[in-house]
Phi, psi and omega in degrees: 000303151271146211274331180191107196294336155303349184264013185262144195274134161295176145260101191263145145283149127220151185243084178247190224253211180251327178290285197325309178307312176327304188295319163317307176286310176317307182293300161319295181304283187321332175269343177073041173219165209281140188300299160350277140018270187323303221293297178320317186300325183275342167300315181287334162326284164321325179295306167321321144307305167312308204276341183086058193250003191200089151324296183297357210294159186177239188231330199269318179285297192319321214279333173296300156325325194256017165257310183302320152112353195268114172232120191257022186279000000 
């Protein structure tokens, strides 16, 4: 059914405060895309940053990557 069956996405919590959510809606309304959406990008961002695979990262980087429609994740 699928080309490669790890890639089908799951459904996680998270649980965040009313300030973290503030930000999430901001950032999601300014890309003009669903907070779901947003959220994943910035996790795998983040994941990227962590591990040390995306120097540059930053709010400027995300929105360019994320407008452009591009993950290379």
């Amino acid at each position: 059914m699928y080309a490669d069956p790890k890639r089908v996405r799951r459904r996680q919590t998270v649980y965040l405060d009313e300030y973290e959510m503030a930000m999430l809606d901001a950032i999601a309304n300014y890309a003009g895309d669903s907070k779901s959406s947003t959220a994943r990008q910035l996790l795998l961002l983040g994941v990227e940053t962590a591990m040390g695979l995306d120097h540059t990262a930053g709010v400027e980087e995300f929105m360019n990557r994320y407008k452009a429609g591009k993950s290379n994740l």
